[in-house]
C-alpha positions in Angstrom: -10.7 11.9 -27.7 -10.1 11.0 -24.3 -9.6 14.2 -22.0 -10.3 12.9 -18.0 -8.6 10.3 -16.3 -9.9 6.7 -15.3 -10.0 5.2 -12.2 -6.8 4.1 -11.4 -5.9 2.4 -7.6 -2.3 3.1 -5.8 -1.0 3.4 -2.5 0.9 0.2 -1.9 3.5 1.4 1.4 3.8 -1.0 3.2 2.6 -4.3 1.4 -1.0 -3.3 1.5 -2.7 -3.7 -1.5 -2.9 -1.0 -3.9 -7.0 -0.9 -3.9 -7.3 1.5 -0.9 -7.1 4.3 -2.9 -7.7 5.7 -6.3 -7.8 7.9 -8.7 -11.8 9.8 -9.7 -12.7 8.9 -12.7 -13.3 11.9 -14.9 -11.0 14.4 -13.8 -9.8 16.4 -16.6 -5.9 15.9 -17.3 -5.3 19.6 -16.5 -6.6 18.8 -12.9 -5.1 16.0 -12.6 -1.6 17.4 -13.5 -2.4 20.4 -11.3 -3.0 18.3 -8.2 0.5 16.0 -9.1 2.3 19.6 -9.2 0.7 20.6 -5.6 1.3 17.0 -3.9 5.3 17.0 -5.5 5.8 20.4 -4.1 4.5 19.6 -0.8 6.9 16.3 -0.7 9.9 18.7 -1.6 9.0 21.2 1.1 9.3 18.4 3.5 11.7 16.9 2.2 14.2 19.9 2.2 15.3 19.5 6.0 15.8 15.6 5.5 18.3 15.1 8.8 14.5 17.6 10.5 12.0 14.2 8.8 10.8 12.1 11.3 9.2 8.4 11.0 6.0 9.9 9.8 7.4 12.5 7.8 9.3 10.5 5.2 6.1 8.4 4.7 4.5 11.6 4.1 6.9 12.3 1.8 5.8 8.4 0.2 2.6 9.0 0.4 2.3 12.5 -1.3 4.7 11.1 -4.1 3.1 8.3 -4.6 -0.3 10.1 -5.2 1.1 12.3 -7.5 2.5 9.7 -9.6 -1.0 7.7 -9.9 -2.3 11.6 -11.0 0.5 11.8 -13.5 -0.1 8.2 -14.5 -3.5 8.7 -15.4 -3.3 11.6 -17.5 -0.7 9.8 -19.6 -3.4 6.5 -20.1 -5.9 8.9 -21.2 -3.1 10.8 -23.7 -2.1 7.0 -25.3 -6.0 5.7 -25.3 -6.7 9.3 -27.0 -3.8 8.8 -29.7 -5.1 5.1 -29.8 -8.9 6.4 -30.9 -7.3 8.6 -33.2 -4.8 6.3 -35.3 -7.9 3.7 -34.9 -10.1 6.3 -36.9 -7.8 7.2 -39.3 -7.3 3.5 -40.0 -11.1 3.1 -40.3 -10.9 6.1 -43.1 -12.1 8.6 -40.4 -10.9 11.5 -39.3 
Protein backbone atom coordinates (compact mmCIF):
# COMPACT_ATOMS: atom_id res chain seq x y z
CA UNK A 1 0.00 0.00 0.00
CA UNK A 2 1.18 3.18 -1.04
CA UNK A 3 1.62 5.72 2.02
CA UNK A 4 4.18 8.74 0.69
CA UNK A 5 3.73 10.91 -2.18
CA UNK A 6 5.63 10.85 -5.63
CA UNK A 7 7.23 13.41 -7.14
CA UNK A 8 4.91 15.59 -8.62
CA UNK A 9 6.09 19.23 -10.51
CA UNK A 10 3.75 22.50 -10.26
CA UNK A 11 4.20 26.04 -10.28
CA UNK A 12 3.03 27.21 -13.63
CA UNK A 13 2.25 31.38 -12.83
CA UNK A 14 3.00 32.93 -15.27
CA UNK A 15 3.52 30.56 -18.45
CA UNK A 16 6.56 29.03 -17.01
CA UNK A 17 6.66 25.56 -17.15
CA UNK A 18 5.51 23.55 -14.34
CA UNK A 19 9.12 21.61 -13.79
CA UNK A 20 10.56 24.35 -11.51
CA UNK A 21 9.27 22.88 -8.64
CA UNK A 22 8.08 19.72 -7.15
CA UNK A 23 6.81 17.76 -4.87
CA UNK A 24 9.69 15.16 -2.52
CA UNK A 25 9.11 12.06 -3.21
CA UNK A 26 8.33 10.04 -0.06
CA UNK A 27 6.67 12.29 2.17
CA UNK A 28 4.13 10.56 4.10
CA UNK A 29 0.43 11.73 3.15
CA UNK A 30 -0.05 13.00 6.75
CA UNK A 31 2.85 15.43 5.96
CA UNK A 32 1.89 16.26 3.07
CA UNK A 33 -1.71 17.21 4.10
CA UNK A 34 -0.18 18.96 7.06
CA UNK A 35 1.94 21.28 4.99
CA UNK A 36 -1.37 21.92 2.36
CA UNK A 37 -3.19 22.98 5.69
CA UNK A 38 -0.18 25.43 6.72
CA UNK A 39 0.35 26.94 3.10
CA UNK A 40 -3.87 27.39 2.66
CA UNK A 41 -3.91 29.20 5.96
CA UNK A 42 -1.12 31.38 5.19
CA UNK A 43 -2.97 32.35 1.61
CA UNK A 44 -6.25 33.16 3.73
CA UNK A 45 -4.31 35.34 6.20
CA UNK A 46 -3.25 37.39 3.32
CA UNK A 47 -5.82 37.19 1.63
CA UNK A 48 -8.29 38.60 4.36
CA UNK A 49 -7.43 42.43 3.70
CA UNK A 50 -7.74 41.95 -0.15
CA UNK A 51 -8.34 46.01 -1.09
CA UNK A 52 -4.43 45.83 1.74
CA UNK A 53 -2.75 42.94 -1.32
CA UNK A 54 -0.33 44.42 -3.29
CA UNK A 55 1.18 43.09 -6.76
CA UNK A 56 3.35 40.69 -4.90
CA UNK A 57 0.94 39.74 -2.43
CA UNK A 58 -1.80 38.19 -4.59
CA UNK A 59 0.95 36.14 -6.27
CA UNK A 60 1.84 35.06 -2.86
CA UNK A 61 -1.46 34.20 -2.37
CA UNK A 62 -0.92 31.96 -6.07
CA UNK A 63 1.88 30.70 -5.16
CA UNK A 64 1.10 29.38 -1.63
CA UNK A 65 -2.21 27.91 -3.11
CA UNK A 66 -0.83 26.48 -5.74
CA UNK A 67 1.65 24.50 -3.58
CA UNK A 68 -0.83 23.31 -1.49
CA UNK A 69 -2.84 21.91 -4.10
CA UNK A 70 0.24 19.88 -5.73
CA UNK A 71 0.58 18.57 -1.66
CA UNK A 72 -3.06 17.73 -1.70
CA UNK A 73 -2.75 16.32 -5.23
CA UNK A 74 -0.24 13.90 -4.30
CA UNK A 75 -1.64 12.38 -1.42
CA UNK A 76 -4.78 11.68 -3.42
CA UNK A 77 -2.35 9.72 -6.31
CA UNK A 78 -0.87 7.72 -3.69
CA UNK A 79 -4.65 6.94 -1.95
CA UNK A 80 -5.97 5.78 -5.83
CA UNK A 81 -2.47 3.84 -6.71
CA UNK A 82 -3.02 2.28 -2.98
CA UNK A 83 -6.77 1.24 -3.76
CA UNK A 84 -5.36 0.24 -7.30
CA UNK A 85 -2.67 -2.46 -5.52
CA UNK A 86 -5.32 -3.46 -3.48
CA UNK A 87 -8.29 -4.34 -5.88
CA UNK A 88 -5.20 -5.72 -8.13
CA UNK A 89 -4.44 -8.23 -5.32
CA UNK A 90 -7.64 -9.22 -4.53
CA UNK A 91 -8.20 -9.92 -8.33
CA UNK A 92 -4.94 -11.97 -8.29
CA UNK A 93 -6.71 -14.13 -5.17
CA UNK A 94 -4.57 -12.09 -2.69
CA UNK A 95 -5.33 -10.35 0.08
Amino acid sequence: MTENTSPLPFFSAAGYPADFFSVANGISNESALEGASMFLDTAISLASNPEELDVNAIFAVRHLAEMAKALVDTVVDSLIEARREADRAIAEGGQ
